[in-house]
PDB file with SEQRES, HELIX, SHEET and CRYST1 records, atoms N, CA, C and O in Angstrom:
SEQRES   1 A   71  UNK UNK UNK UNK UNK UNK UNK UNK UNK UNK UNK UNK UNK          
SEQRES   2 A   71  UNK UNK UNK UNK UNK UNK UNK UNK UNK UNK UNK UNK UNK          
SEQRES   3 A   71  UNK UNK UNK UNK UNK UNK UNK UNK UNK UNK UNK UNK UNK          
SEQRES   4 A   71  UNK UNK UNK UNK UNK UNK UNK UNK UNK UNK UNK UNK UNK          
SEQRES   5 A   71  UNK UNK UNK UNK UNK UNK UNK UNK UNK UNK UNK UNK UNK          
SEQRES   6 A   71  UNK UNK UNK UNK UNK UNK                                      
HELIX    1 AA1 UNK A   19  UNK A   31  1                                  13    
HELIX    2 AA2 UNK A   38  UNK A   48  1                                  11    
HELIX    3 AA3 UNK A   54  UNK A   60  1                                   7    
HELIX    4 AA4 UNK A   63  UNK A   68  5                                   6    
CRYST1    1.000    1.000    1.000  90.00  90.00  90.00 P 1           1          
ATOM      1  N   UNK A   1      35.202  70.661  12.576  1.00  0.00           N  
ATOM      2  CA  UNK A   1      34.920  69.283  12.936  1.00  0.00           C  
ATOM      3  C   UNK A   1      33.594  69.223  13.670  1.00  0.00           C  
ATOM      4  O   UNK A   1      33.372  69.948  14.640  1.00  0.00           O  
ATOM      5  N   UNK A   2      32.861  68.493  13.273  1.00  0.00           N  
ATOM      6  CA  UNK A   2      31.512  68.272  13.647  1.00  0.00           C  
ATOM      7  C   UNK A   2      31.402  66.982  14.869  1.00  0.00           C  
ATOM      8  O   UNK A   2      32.186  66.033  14.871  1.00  0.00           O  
ATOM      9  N   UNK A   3      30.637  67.099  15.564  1.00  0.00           N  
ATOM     10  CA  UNK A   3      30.582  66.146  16.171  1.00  0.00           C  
ATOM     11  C   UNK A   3      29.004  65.414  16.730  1.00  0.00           C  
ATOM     12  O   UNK A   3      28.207  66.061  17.410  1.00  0.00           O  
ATOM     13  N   UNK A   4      28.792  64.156  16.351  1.00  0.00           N  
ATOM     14  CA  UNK A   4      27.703  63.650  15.989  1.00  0.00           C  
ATOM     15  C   UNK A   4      27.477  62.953  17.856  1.00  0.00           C  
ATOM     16  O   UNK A   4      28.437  62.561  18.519  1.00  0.00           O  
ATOM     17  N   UNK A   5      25.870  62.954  18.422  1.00  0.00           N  
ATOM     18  CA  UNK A   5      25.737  62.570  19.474  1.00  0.00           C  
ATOM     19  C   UNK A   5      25.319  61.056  19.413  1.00  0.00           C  
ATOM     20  O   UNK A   5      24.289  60.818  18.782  1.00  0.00           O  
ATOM     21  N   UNK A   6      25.855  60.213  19.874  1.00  0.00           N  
ATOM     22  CA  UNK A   6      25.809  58.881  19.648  1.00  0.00           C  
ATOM     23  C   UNK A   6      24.828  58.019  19.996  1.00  0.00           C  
ATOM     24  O   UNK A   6      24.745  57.666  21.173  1.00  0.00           O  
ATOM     25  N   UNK A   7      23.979  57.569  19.087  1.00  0.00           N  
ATOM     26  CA  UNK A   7      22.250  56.982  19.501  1.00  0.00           C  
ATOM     27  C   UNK A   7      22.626  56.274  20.970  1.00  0.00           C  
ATOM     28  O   UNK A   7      23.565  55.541  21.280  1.00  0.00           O  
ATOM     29  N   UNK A   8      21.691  56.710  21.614  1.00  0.00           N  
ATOM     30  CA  UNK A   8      21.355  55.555  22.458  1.00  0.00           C  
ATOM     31  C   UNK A   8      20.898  54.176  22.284  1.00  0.00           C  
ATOM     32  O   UNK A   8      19.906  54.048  21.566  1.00  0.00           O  
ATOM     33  N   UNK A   9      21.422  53.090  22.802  1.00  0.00           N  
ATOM     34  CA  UNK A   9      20.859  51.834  22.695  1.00  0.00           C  
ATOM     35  C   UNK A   9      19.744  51.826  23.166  1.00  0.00           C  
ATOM     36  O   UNK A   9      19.824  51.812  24.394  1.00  0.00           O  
ATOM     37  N   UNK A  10      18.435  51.829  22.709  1.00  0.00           N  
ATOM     38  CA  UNK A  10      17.111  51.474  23.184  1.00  0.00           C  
ATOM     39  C   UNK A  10      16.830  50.179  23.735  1.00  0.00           C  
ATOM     40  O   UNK A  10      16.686  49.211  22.988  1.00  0.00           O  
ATOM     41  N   UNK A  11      16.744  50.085  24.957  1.00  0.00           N  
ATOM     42  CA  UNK A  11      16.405  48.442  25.606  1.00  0.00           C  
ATOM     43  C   UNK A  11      15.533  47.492  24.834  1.00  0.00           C  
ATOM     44  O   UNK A  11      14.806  47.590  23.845  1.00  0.00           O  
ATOM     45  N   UNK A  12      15.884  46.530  25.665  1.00  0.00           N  
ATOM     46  CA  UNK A  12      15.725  45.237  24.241  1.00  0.00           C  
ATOM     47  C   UNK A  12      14.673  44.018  24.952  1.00  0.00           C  
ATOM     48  O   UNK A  12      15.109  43.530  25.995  1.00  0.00           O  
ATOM     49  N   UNK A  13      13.427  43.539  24.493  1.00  0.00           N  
ATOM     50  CA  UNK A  13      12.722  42.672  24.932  1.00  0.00           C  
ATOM     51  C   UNK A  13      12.610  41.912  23.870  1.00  0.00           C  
ATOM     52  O   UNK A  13      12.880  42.096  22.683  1.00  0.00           O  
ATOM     53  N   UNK A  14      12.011  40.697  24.685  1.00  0.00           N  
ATOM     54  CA  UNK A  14      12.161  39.406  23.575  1.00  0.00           C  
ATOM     55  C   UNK A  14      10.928  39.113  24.045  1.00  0.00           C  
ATOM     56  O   UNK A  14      10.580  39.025  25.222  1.00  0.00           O  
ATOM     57  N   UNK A  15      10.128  38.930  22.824  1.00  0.00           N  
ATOM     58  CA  UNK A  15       8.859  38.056  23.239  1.00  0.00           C  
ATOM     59  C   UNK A  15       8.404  37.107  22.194  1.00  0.00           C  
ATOM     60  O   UNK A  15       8.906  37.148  21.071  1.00  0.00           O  
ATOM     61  N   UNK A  16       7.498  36.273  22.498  1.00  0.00           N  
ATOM     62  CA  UNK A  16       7.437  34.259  21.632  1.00  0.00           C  
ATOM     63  C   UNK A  16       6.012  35.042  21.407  1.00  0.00           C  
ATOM     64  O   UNK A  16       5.340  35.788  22.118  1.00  0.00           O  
ATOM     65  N   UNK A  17       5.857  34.453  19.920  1.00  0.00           N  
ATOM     66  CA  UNK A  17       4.457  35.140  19.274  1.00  0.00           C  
ATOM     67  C   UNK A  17       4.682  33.559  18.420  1.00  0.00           C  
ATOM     68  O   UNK A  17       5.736  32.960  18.209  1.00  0.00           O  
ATOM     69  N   UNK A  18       3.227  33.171  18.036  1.00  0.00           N  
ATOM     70  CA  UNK A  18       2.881  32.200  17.015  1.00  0.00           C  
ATOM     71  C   UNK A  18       3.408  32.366  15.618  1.00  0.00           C  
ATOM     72  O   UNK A  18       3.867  33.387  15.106  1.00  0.00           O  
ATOM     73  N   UNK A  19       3.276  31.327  15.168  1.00  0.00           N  
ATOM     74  CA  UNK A  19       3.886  31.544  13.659  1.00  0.00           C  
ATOM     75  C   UNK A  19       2.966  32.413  12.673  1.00  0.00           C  
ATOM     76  O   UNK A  19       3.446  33.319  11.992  1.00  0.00           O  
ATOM     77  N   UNK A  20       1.921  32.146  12.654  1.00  0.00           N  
ATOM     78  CA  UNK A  20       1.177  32.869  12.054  1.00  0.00           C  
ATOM     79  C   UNK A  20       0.941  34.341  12.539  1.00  0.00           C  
ATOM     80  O   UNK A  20       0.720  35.076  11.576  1.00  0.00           O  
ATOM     81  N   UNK A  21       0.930  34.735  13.270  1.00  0.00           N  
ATOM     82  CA  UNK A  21       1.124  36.112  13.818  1.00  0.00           C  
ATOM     83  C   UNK A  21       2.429  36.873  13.546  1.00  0.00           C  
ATOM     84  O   UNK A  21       2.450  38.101  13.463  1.00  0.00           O  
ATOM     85  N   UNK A  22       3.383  36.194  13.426  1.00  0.00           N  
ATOM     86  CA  UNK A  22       4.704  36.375  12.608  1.00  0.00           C  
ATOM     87  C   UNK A  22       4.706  36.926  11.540  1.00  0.00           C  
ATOM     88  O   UNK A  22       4.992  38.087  11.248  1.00  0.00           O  
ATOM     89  N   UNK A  23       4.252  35.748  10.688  1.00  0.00           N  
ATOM     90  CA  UNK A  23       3.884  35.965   9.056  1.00  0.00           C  
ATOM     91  C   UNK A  23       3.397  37.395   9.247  1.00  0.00           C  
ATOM     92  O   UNK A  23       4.045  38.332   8.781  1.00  0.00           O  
ATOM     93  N   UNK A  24       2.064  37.609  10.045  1.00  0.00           N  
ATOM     94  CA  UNK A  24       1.411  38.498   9.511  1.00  0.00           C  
ATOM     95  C   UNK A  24       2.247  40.092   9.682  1.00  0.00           C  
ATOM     96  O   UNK A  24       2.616  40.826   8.765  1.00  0.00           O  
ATOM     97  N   UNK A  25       2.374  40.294  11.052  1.00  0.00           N  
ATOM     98  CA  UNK A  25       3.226  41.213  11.139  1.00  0.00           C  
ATOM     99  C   UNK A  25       4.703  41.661  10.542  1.00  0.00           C  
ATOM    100  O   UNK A  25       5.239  42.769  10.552  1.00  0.00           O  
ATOM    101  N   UNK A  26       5.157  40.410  10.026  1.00  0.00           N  
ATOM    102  CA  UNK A  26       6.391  41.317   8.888  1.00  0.00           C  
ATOM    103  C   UNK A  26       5.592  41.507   7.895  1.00  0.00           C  
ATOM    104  O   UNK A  26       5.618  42.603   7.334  1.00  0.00           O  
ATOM    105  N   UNK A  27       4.845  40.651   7.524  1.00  0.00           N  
ATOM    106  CA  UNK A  27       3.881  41.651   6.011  1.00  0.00           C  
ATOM    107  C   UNK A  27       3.519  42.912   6.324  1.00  0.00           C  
ATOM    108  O   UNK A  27       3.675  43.836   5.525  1.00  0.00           O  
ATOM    109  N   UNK A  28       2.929  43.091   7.682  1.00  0.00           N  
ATOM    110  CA  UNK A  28       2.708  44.223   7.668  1.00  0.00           C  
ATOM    111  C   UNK A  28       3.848  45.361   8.056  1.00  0.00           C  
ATOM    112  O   UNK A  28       3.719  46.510   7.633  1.00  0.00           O  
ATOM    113  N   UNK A  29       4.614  45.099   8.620  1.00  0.00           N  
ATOM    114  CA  UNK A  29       5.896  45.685   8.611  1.00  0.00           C  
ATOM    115  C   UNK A  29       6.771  46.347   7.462  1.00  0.00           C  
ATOM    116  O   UNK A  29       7.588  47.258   7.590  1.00  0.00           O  
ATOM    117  N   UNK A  30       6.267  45.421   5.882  1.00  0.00           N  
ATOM    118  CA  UNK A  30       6.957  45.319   5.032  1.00  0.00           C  
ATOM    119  C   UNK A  30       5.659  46.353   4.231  1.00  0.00           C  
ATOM    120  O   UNK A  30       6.249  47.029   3.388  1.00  0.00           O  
ATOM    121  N   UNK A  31       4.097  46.697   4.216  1.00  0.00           N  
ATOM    122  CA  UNK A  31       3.472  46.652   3.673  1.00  0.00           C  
ATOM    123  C   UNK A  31       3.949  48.443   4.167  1.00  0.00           C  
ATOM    124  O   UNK A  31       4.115  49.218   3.225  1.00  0.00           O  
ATOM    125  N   UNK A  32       4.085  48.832   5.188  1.00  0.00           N  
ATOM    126  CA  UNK A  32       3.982  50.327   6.265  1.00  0.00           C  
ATOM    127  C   UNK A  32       5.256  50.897   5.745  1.00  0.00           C  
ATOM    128  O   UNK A  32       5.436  52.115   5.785  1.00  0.00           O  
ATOM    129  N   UNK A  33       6.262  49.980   5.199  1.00  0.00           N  
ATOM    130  CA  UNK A  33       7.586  50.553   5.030  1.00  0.00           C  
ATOM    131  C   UNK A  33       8.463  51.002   6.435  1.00  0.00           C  
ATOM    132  O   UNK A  33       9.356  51.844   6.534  1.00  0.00           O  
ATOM    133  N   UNK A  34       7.939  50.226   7.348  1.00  0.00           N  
ATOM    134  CA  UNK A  34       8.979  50.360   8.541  1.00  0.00           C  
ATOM    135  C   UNK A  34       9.242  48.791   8.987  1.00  0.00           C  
ATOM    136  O   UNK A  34       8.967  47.774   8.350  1.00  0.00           O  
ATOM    137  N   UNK A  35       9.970  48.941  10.507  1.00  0.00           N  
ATOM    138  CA  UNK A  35      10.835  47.950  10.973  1.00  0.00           C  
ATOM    139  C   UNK A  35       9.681  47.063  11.731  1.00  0.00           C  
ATOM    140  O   UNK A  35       8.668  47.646  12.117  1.00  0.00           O  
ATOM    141  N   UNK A  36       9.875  45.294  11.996  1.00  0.00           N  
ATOM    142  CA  UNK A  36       8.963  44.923  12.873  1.00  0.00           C  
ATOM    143  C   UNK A  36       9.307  45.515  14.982  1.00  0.00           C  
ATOM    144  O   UNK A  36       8.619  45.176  15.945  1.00  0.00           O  
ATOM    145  N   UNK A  37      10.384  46.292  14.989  1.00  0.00           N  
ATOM    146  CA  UNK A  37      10.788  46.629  15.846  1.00  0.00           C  
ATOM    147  C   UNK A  37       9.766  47.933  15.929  1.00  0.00           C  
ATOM    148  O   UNK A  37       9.379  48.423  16.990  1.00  0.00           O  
ATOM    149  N   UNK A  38       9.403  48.401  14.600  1.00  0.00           N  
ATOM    150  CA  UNK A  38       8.650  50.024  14.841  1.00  0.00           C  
ATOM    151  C   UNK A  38       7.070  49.495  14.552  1.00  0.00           C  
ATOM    152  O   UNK A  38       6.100  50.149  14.934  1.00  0.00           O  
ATOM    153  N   UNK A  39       7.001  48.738  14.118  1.00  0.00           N  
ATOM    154  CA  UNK A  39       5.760  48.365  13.881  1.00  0.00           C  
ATOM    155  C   UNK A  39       4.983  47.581  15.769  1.00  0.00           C  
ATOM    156  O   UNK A  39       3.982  47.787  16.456  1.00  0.00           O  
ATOM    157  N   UNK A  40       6.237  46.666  15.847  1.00  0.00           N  
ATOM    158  CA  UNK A  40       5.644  46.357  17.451  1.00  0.00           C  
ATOM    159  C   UNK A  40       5.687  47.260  18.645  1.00  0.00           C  
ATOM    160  O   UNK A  40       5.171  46.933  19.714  1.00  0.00           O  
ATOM    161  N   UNK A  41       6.458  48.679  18.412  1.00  0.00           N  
ATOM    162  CA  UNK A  41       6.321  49.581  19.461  1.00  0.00           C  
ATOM    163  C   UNK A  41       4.986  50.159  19.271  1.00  0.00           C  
ATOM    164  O   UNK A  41       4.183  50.259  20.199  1.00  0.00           O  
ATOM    165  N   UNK A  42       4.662  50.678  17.633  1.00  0.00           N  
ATOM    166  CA  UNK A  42       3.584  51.182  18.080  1.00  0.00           C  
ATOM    167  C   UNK A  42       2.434  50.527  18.357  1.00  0.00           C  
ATOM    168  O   UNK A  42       1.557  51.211  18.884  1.00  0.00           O  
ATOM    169  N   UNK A  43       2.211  49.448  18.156  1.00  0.00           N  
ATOM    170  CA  UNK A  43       0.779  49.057  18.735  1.00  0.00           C  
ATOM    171  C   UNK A  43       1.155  48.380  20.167  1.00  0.00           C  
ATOM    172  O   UNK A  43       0.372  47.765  20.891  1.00  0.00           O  
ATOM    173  N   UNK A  44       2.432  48.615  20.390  1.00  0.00           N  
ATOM    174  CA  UNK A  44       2.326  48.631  22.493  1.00  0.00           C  
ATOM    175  C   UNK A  44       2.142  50.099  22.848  1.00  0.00           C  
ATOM    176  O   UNK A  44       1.518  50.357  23.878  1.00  0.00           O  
ATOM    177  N   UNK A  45       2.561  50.958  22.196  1.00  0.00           N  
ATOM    178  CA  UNK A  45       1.683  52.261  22.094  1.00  0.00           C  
ATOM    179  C   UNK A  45       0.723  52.484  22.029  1.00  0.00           C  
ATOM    180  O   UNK A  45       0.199  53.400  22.661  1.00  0.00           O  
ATOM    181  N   UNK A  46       0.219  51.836  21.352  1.00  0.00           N  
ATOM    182  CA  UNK A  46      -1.670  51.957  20.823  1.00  0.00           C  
ATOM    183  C   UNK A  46      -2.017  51.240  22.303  1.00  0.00           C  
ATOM    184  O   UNK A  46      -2.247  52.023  23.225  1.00  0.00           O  
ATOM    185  N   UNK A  47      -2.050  50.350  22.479  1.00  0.00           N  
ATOM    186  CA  UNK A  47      -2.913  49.531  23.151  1.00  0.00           C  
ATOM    187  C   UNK A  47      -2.551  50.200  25.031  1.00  0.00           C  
ATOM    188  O   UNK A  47      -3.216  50.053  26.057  1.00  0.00           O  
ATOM    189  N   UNK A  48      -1.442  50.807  24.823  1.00  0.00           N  
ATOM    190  CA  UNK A  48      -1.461  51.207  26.423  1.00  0.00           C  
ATOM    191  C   UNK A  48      -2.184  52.673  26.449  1.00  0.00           C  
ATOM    192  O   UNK A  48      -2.656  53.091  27.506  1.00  0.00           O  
ATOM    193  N   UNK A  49      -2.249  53.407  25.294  1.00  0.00           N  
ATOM    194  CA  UNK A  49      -2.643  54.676  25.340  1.00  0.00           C  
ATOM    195  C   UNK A  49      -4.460  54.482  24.659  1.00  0.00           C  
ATOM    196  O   UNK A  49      -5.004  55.452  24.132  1.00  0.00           O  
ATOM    197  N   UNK A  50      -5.016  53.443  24.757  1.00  0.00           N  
ATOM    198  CA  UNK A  50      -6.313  52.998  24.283  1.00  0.00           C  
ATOM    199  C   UNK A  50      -6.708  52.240  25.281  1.00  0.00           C  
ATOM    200  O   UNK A  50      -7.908  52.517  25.279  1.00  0.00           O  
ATOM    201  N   UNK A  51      -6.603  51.693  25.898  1.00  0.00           N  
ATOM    202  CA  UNK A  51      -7.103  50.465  27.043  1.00  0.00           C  
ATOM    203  C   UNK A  51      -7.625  51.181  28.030  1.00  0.00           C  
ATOM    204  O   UNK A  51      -6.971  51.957  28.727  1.00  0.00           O  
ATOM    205  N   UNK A  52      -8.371  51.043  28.099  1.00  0.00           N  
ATOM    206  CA  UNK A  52      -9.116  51.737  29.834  1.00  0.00           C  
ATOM    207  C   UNK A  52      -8.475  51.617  30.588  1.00  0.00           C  
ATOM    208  O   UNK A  52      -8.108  52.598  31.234  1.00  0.00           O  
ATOM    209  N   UNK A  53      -7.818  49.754  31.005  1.00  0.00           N  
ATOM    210  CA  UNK A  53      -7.721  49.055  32.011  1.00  0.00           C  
ATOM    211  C   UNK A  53      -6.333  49.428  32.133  1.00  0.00           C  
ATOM    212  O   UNK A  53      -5.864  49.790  33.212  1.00  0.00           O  
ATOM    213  N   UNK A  54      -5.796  49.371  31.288  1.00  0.00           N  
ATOM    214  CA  UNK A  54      -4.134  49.831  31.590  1.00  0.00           C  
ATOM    215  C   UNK A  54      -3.940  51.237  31.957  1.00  0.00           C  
ATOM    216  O   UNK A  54      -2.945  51.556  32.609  1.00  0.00           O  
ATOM    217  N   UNK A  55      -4.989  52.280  31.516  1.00  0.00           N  
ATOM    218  CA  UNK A  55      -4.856  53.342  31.843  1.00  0.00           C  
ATOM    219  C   UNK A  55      -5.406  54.048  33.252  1.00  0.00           C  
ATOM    220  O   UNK A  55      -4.998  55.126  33.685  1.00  0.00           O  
ATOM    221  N   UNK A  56      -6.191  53.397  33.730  1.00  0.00           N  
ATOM    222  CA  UNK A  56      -6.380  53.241  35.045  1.00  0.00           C  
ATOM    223  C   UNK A  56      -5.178  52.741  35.854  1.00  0.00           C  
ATOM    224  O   UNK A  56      -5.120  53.271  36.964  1.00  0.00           O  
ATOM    225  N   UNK A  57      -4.248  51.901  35.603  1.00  0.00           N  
ATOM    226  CA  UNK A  57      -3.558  50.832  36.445  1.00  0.00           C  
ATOM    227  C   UNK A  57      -2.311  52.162  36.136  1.00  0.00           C  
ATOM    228  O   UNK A  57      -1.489  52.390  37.023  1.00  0.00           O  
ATOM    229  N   UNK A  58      -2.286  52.787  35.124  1.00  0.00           N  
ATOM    230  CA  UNK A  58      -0.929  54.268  35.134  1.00  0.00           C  
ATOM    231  C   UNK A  58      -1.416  55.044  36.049  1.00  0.00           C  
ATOM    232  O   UNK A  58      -0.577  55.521  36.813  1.00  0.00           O  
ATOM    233  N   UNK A  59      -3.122  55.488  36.321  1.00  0.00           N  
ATOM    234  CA  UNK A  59      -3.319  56.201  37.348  1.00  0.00           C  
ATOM    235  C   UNK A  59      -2.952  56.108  38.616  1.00  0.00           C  
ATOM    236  O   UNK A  59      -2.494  56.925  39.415  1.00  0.00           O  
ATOM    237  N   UNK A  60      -3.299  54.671  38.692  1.00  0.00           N  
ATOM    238  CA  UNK A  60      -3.746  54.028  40.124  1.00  0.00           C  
ATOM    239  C   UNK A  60      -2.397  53.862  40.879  1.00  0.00           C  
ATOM    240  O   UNK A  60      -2.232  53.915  42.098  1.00  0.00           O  
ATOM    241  N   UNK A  61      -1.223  53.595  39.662  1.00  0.00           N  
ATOM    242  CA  UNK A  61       0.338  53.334  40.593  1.00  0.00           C  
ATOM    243  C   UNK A  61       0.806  54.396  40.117  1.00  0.00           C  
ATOM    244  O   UNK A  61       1.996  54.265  39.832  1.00  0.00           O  
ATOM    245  N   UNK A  62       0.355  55.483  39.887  1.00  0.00           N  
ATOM    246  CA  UNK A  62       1.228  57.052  39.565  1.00  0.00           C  
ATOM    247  C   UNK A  62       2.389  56.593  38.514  1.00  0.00           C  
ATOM    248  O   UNK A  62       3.506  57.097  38.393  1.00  0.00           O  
ATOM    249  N   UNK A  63       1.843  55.526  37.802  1.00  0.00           N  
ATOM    250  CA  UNK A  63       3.160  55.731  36.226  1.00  0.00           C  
ATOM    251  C   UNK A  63       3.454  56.302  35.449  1.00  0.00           C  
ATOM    252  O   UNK A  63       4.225  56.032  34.528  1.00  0.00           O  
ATOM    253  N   UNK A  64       2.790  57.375  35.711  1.00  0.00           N  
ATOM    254  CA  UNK A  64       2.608  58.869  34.460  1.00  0.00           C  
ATOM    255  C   UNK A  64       4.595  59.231  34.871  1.00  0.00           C  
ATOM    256  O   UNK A  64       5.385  59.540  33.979  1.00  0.00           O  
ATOM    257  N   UNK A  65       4.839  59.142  35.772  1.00  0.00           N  
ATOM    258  CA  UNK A  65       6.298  59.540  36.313  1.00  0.00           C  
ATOM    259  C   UNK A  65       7.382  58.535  36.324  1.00  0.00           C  
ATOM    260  O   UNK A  65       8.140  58.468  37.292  1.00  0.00           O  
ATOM    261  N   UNK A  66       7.508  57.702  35.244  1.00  0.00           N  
ATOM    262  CA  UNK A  66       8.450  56.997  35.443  1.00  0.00           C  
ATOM    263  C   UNK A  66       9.813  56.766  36.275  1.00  0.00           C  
ATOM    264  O   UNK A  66      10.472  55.749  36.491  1.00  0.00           O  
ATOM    265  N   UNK A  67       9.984  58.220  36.686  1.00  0.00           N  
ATOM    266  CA  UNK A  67      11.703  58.168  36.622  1.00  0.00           C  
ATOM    267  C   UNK A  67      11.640  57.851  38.481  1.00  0.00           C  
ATOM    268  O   UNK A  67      12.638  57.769  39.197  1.00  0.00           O  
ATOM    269  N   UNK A  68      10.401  57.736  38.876  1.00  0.00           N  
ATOM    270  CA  UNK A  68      10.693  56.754  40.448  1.00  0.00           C  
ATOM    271  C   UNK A  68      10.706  55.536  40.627  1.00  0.00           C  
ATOM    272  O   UNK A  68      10.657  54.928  41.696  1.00  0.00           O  
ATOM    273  N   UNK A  69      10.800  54.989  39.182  1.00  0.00           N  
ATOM    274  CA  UNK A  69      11.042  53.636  39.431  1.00  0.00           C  
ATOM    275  C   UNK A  69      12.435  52.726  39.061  1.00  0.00           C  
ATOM    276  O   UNK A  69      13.364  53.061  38.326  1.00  0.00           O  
ATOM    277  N   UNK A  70      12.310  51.833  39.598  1.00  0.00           N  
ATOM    278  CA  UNK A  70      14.053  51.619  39.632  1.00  0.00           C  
ATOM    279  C   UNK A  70      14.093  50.612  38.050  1.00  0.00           C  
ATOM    280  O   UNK A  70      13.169  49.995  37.520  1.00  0.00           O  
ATOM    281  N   UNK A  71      15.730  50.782  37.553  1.00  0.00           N  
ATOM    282  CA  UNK A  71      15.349  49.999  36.364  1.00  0.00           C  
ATOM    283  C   UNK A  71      15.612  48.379  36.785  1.00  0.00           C  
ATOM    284  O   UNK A  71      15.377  47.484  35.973  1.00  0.00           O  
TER     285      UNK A  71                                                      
END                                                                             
């Protein structure tokens, strides 16, 4: 008997985007062959691991260490 480890629920945000920005991103969602859930992580990926300004502001409040902050 095998026993399978049970996904974690990945936390859940909701955010209001224009209609047209909509459109575009399930096309592109649909164009990549992934989810608009995987498609919007990675370019909050991209843009926090590309931004100067955000990457300064991980320096500046020591966010490289997440796990001291409360959820």
């Amino acid at each position: 008997m095998s026993i399978v480890a049970a996904k974690k629920r990945k936390p859940e945000i909701r955010v209001f985007v224009e209609e047209d920005l909509d459109r575009l991103l399930k096309a592109l969602a649909g164009i990549k062959d992934t989810s608009l859930s995987g498609l919007v992580n990675e370019a909050i990926e991209f843009y926090i691991n590309h931004n100067p300004d955000v990457q300064k502001l991980i320096e500046r409040f020591n966010l490289e260490d997440l796990s001291n902050l409360e959820e």
